[in-house]
N, C-alpha and C positions, 0 to 999 in steps of 0.2 A: 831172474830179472822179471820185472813184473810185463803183463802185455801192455798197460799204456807205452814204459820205458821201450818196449821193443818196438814200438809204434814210432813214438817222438824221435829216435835217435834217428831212422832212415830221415825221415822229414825233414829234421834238420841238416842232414848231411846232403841232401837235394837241394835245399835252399840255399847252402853252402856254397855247392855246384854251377845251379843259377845263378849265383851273385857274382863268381867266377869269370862265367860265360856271358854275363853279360860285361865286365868290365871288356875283355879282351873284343866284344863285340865293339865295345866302345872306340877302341884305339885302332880298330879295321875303318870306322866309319872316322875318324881323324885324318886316316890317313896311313899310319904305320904300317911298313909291309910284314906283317904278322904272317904265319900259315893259317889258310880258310879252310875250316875243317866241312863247313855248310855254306851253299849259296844264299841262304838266307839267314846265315849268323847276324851279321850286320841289322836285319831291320827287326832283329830281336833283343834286341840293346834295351829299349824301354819297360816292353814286357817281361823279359825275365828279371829286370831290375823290383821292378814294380810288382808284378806276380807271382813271378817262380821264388824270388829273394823274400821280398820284403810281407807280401800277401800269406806265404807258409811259413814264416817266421811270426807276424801276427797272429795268424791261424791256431799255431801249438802254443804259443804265449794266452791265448784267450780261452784255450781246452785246457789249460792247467790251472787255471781262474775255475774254471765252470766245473773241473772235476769229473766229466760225463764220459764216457768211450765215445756215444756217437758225435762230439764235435770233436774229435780230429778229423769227421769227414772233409770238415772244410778246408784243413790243411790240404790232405791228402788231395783232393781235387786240385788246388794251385800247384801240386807240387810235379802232379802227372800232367798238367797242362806245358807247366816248362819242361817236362821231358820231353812232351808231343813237339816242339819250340823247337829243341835241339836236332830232333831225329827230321824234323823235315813237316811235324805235322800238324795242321788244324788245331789252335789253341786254345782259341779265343771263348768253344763253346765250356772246357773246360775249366776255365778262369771263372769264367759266368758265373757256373755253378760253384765254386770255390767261395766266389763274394758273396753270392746268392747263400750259402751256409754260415760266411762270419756274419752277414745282418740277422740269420734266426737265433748265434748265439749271444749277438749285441741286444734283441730284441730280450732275450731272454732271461742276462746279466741286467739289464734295465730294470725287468720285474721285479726280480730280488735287490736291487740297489738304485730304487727311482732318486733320479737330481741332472744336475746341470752338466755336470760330468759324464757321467754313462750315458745321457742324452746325445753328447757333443760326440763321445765316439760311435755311436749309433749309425748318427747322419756319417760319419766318416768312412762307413763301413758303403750305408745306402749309395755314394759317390762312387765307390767303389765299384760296383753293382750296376750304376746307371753307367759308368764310363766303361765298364765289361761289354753291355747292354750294344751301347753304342758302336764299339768295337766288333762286335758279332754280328751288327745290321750293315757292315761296312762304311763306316764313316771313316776318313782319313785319320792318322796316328794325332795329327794335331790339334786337331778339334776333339781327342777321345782326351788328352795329356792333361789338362785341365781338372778334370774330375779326378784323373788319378791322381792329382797331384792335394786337390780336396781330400781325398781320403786320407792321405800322410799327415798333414797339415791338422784335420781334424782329428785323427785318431791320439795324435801327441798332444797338441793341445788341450786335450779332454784328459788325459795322463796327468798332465801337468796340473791342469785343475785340479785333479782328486788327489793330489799328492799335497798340494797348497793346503789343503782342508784343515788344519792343524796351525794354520796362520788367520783364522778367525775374521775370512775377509768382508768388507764391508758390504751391505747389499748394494751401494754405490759402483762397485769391483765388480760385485759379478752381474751388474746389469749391463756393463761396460764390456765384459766378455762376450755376452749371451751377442748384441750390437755387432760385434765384431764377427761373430759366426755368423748372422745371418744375413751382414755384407758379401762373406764369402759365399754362403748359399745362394742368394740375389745373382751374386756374378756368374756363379755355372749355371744358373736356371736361364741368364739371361745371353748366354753364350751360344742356346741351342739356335737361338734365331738371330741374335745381335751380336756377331762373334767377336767384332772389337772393343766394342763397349762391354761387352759381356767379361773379356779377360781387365779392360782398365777398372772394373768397379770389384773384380775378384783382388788385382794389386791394392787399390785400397785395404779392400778386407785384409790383405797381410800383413798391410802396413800397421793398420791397426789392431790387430792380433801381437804383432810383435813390438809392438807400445807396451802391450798390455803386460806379455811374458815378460819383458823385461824389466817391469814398473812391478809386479806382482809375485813374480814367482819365489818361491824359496831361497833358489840357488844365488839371490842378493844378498840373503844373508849368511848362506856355508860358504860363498864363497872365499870369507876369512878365516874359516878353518884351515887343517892343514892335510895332509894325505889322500888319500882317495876322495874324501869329502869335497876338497879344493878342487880336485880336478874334476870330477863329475860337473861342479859348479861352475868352472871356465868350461866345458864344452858345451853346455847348455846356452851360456851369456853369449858366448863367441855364436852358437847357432842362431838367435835370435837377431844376431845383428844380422848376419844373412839372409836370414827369412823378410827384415824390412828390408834390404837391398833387393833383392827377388820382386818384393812387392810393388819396391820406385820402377824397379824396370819392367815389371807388367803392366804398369800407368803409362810409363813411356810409350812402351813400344807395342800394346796393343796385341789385337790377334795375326804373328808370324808364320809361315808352315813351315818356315826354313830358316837356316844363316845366322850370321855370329849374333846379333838381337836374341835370337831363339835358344841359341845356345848358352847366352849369358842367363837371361831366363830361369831357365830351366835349372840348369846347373847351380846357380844362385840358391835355387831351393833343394833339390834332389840333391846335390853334393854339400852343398857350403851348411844348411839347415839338417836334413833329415839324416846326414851321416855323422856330424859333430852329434846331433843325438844319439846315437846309436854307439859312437866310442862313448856318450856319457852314463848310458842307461844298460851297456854291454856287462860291465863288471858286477850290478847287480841283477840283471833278468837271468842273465845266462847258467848261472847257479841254479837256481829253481827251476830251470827247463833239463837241465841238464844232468840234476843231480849232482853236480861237482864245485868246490869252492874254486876262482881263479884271484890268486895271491896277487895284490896292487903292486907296481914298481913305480919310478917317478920316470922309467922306461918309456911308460905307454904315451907321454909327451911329445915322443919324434913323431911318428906318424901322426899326431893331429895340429902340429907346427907343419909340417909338410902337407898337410893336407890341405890349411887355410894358405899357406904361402902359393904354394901349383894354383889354388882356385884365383886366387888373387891375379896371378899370371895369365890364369886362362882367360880372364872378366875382360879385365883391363887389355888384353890383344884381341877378344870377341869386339870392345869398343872402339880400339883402336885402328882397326883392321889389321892386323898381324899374325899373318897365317903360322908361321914356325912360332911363334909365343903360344898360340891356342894348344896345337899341335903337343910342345911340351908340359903346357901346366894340364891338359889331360893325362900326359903319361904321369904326373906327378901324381894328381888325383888318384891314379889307378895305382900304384907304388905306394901310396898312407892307409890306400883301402886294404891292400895285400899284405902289407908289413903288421898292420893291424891286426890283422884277423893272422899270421904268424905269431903273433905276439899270447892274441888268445889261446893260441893252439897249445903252445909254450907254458903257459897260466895253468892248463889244461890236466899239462901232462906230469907238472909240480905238486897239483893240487891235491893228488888223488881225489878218493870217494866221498861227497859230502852225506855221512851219515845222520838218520834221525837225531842224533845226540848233538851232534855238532848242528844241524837246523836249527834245534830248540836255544842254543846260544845266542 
């Protein structure tokens, strides 16, 4: 086994971990009388979702682009920071340095591939870094949440764009994109001092970002294909729509620190957007990081109907005020996330070894 391979597998299976621990964080903070393994699981729900999951999952995904050993540091930093999370301890400096290393290899990947795309995840990376920043100077989680939530936002988007490339868009298109990011940059920049106006001019931004993905992106037209093709395409379409939901209710509702507003929110984007991404973009990243093919079924359907049904549940009782509807469409939430990633494991373990031979296919 090669040393990167013996690298990316623990990484990965940390971030695994973290994604784990922060769902079950989730449902402590719902409410469910769960076992507390930590007194401080609970207000680790965001960061290990955001850092320990998603930041070392980006992390090995962007050191397999770059081909180098020394960016897994940056993995390996998020990945020790949500250990530190778990065991009781001081996170935030090594999260810092975690984002602080995807901006040197976004900066880097930039060099070798200047455009509008490796630009957009660049800045996604830099949010990243500044919502760490801010985190570790002790600002409150919900004034750091923002940023973090610009880094997801822009680093898929920026995905999305470079994947578009091949649909020959018009400079009309992508000045219309380039607009919509730098409403959303405007709103976190303008968050530091103008915290409500800062998050309604970021909801714009998503609003119009997922104008854009939806008017733009590929997946309008695979989406009449049929097999894997199909379905990668509806969880992208289905993400989008969440992503402008997300965005009306950050115009709405302004900058919250708390309560079902905050939680429709957030969840709107972090669950409804950046996880229907992730079952779409799961079936092809996860190969190349992984070394292993995971075989499509028309399976992998329950959990992302259950996924958007429980959020729907959760939305709709966060607005309605309906403490037992939140209560259950987060256990749903956490039940499509788990089923899902069963499902991959499953894929996994069908698939065996994706050899050189079988790549070049």
């Amino acid at each position: 086994m090669a040393l990167r391979e013996k690298v990316r597998l623990p990484l990965m299976a940390t971030a695994l971990l973290s994604l784990l621990a922060a769902l079950w964080a989730g449902l402590l903070r719902l409410g469910w009388p769960l076992p507390l393994a930590s007194t401080s699981l609970p207000a680790g729900h965001g960061p290990l979702l955001v850092g320990g999951f998603l930041g070392t999952l980006i992390g090995v995904e962007r050191a397999v682009a770059l081909g180098k050993a020394w960016a897994y540091g940056a993995a390996a930093c998020s990945a020790l920071g949500a250990l530190a999370l778990l065991v009781g301890l001081p996170a935030a400096p090594l999260l810092t340095l975690g984002s602080a290393g995807l901006v040197a290899e976004l900066v880097w990947l930039l060099r070798r591939q200047p455009g509008l795309a490796m630009a957009t995840m660049a800045l996604g990376a830099l949010a990243w870094l500044v919502g760490n920043a801010l985190w570790l100077w002790g600002w409150p989680l919900f004034r750091v949440v923002p940023w973090w939530l610009g880094f997801l936002v822009l680093t898929i988007a920026g995905e999305r764009l470079e994947l578009s490339r091949l649909l020959a868009l018009p400079g009309s298109a992508r000045l219309a994109f380039a607009a919509a990011v730098g409403l959303i940059l405007l709103g976190l920049l303008l968050s530091l001092g103008q915290a409500a106006a800062g998050v309604r001019l970021l909801g714009v931004g998503l609003l119009a970002l997922a104008v854009w993905l939806w008017r733009y992106d590929v997946a309008r037209r695979t989406v009449r294909q049929q097999g894997l093709t199909r379905y990668i395409a509806l969880c992208l379409l289905s993400g989008y729509a969440w992503l402008g939901l997300g965005g009306a209710l950050a115009l709405y509702a302004g900058a919250v620190a708390a309560g079902p507003r905050y939680d429709a929110v957030l969840h709107a984007v972090f669950v409804g957007f950046v996880f229907a991404m992730i079952f779409g973009h799961a079936l092809v990243i996860f190969p190349a990081v992984l070394g292993r093919p995971l075989p499509y079924g028309p399976h992998f359907f329950a959990p992302l109907v259950l996924l958007h049904a429980s959020l729907l549940l959760r939305l709709a009782s966060d607005l309605g005020g309906w403490g037992a509807g939140r209560q259950w469409g987060g256990l749903g939430n956490a039940l499509a996330i788990a089923g899902f990633l069963g499902l991959v494991g499953q894929a996994v373990r069908r698939g065996g070894r994706l050899t050189p031979a079988r790549l070049r296919r």
